[in-house]
N, C-alpha and C positions, 0 to 999 in steps of 0.2 A: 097509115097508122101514125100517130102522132107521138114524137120519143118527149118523154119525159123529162123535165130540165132535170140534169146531174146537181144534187142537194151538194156533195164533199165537195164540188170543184171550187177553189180556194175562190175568194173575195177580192178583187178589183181594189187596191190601194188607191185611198180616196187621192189626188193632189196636191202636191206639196203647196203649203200656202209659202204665198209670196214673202220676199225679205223685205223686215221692215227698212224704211225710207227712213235711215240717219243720216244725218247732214254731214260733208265728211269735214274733217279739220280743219283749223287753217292753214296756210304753207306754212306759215310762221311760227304753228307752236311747237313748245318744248315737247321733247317725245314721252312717254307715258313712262312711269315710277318705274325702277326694278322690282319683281315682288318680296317682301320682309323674308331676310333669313331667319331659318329656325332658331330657338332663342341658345344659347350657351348651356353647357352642363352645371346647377347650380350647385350639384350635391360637395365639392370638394369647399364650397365656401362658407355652406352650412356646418360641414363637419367641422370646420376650422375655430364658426364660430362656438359651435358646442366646447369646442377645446377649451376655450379661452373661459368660458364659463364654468364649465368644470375647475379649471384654474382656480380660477378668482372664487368658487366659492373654495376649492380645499386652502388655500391661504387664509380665508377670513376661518373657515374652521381653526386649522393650523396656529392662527393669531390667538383665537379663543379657548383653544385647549390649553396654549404656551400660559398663556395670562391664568386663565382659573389654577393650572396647576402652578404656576409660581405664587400666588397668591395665598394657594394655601400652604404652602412652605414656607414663606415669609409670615403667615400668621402665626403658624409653630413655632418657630422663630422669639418672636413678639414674645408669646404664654412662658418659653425659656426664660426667657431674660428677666422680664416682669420678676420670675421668680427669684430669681439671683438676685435682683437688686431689692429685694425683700430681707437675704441674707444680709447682703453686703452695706444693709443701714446699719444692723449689729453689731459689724465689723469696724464701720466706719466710728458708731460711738466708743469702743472698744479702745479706739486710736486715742481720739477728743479723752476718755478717761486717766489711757496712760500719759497722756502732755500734762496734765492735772497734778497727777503722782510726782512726778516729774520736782515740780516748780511750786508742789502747796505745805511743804513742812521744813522749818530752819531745824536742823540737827542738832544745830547749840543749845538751843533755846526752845525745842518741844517738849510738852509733857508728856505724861506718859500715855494719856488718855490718846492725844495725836499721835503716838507712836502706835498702839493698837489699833487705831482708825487704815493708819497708812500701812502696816503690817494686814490688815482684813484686807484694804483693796488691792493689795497687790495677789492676794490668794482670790480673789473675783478676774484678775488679769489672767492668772496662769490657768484659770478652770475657762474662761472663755477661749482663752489661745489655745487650748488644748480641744474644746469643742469646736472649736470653728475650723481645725483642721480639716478631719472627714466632711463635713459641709465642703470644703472649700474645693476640695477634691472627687467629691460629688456633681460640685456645679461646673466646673472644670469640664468635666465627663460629656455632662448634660450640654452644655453651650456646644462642646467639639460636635456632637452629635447632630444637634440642628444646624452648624454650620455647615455640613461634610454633605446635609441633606438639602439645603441651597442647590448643588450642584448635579444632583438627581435627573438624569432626561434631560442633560444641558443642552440638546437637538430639539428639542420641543420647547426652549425657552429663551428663545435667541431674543425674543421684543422687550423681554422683561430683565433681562442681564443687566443695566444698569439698577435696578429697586433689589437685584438679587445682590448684584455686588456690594451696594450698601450694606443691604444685611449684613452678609459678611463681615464687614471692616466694622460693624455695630459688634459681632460678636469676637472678631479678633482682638479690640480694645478693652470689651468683660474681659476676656480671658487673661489680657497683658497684666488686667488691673489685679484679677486673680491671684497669679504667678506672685505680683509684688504683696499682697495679702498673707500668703504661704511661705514667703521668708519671712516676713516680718512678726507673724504670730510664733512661728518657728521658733526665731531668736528672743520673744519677748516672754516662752514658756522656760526657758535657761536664764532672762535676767530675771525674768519675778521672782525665780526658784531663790535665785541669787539675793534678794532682798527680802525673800522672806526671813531666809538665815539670818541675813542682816538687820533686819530688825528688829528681831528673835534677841540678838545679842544687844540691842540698845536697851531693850525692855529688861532684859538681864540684869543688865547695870546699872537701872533705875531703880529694880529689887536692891539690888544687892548693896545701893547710897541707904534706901529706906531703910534698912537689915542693920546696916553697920552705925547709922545714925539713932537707932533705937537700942542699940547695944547686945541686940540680936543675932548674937557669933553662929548658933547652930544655924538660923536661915541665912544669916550672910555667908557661911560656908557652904550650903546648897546652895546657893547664887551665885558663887566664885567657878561651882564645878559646871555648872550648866553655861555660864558663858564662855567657859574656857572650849566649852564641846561646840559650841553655836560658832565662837569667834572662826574657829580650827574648820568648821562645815563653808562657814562664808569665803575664805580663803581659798577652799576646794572648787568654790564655782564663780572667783572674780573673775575666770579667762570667758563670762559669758559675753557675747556679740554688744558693743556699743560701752561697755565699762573701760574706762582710762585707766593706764597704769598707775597712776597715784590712788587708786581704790587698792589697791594690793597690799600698795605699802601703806597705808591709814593701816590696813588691817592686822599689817604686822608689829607697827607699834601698838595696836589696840591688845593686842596678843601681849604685849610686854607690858602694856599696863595690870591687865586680869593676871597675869603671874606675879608682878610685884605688889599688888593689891593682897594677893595670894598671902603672900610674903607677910603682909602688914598686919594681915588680920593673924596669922599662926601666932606671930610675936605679942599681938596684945593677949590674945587667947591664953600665953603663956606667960603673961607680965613681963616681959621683956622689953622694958624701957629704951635701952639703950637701942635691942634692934628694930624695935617700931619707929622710933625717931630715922633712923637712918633708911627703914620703909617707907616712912613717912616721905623724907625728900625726893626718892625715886618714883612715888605715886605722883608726887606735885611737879615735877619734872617730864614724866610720862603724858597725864593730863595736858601741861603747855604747849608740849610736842603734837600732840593730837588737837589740840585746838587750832594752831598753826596750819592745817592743811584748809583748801579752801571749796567746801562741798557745796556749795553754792558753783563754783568752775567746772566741779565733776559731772554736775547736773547738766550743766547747758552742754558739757562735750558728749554726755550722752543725749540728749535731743538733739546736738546735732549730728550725730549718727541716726540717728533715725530717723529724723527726717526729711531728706532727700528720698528716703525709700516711701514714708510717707507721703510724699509729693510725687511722686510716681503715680502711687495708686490714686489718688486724685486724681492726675491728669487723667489717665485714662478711664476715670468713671467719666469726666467732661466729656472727653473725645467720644467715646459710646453713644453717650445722651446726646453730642449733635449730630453723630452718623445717621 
């Protein structure tokens, strides 16, 4: 009986094929490459470089925040000032009017009409100096404020510290010029006060020639009593800032003239010859006396009191305006 070929019995592995025919080397050659090591870890280089980029942009932020915020502090700044120097034109003509006052009327030799001109402008002096206080005090305020606010986030503004420091020393020179504005309006609401009186009484006593020269006893007697009040007020307020001690004594012989004048007119009033004659020479003697002082000198020693303080606030509006 014929057995069956077995189908599961495994499969005869076909022969190995033969190896191929390579030619082998020469003796001579170099021996063959090491194989490439794996490449290095890049991550810590990458990281490094994000750092640096990260950096570099929060700095260029950092520059740009520093800058727009200094910029707009220095522009508030700017809108301060502007406006102060708005003030401080009316200030400055204010000055230029009082040099005017000063040096535009001879006392010997004005009428009366220039004696009411120069009496009005000194009452336009004392209502300015007297306004320009609270302004001046106001802008004071205002400037400190925008300068204090220069310095605002000083860590966030380190690029811009020199244009901020300018500011500053723009606004420390307003304010210098300020300070010297506030004395000097200060002391110029005490001299005007002081020349209003004063003028008061020169106008007096151009009444009181017209009165007496028209034979007019009752008005030259109201014109005796009003300058004796005016002389007496002027006297009250010579001790104002930049008046010379020879303004004092003018006023006290001017004082002895309105009381010997006083004198002259009661005696004619009363027909008394004998002591109108002898008022007579003490009027003519008073007058010489008072002519003798030289107010043309009192003048200039009062500008020059004022103005080196003048020349203050000048300079430092310059200084400002080249900061």
């Amino acid at each position: 009986m014929n057995e069956e070929p077995d189908e599961s019995a495994p499969e005869e592995n076909p022969p190995a094929a033969p190896a191929p025919d390579y030619p082998a080397p020469p003796a001579d050659s170099p021996p063959p490459a090491a194989a490439a090591r794996p490449p290095r870890n890049m991550l810590p280089i990458i990281a490094a470089g994000v750092v640096v980029a990260v950096l570099v942009v929060a700095v260029i932020g950092y520059a740009a925040a520093g800058i727009a915020f200094a910029s707009s502090r220095i522009a508030g700044t700017r809108t301060t000032y502007n406006a102060v120097v708005a003030h401080q034109n009316t200030i400055t003509d204010e000055f230029n009017a009082f040099d005017n006052n000063l040096t535009g009327v001879n006392l010997t030799s004005a009428t009366a009409t220039q004696l009411k001109q120069s009496r009005a402008a000194y009452d336009t002096l004392v209502s300015q100096s007297r306004a320009a206080q609270p302004t001046i005090a106001a802008d004071d305020a205002s400037l400190a404020s925008a300068q204090a606010r220069l310095n605002d986030n000083s860590w966030l503004t380190l690029f811009s510290r020199s244009s901020l420091n300018n500011a500053s020393a723009k606004m420390g020179h307003e304010r210098k010029a300020l300070a010297a504005a506030k004395a000097i309006t200060g002391d110029l609401i005490q001299l005007g006060t002081f020349y209003q009186a004063f003028y008061d009484s020169l106008i007096d006593l151009d009444t009181l020639s017209t009165k007496a020269q028209a034979t007019d006893f009752t008005g030259a007697a109201a014109a005796i009593t009003t300058l004796k009040a005016d002389i007496a007020k002027s006297i009250q307020l010579s001790s104002a800032p930049g008046l010379p001690p020879e303004m004092k004594l003018f006023l006290t012989d001017f004082q002895t003239l309105a009381v010997d004048f006083g004198k002259l007119l009661d005696a004619a009033i009363a027909g008394d010859s004998n002591g109108a004659s002898t008022d007579l020479k003490a009027v003519d003697a008073d007058i010489t006396k008072i002519g003798s002082y030289d107010t043309d000198k009192m003048s200039s020693e009062i500008k020059a009191f004022y103005q080196p303080l003048i020349d203050t606030f000048n300079s430092e509006i310059a200084k400002a305006n080249k900061a």
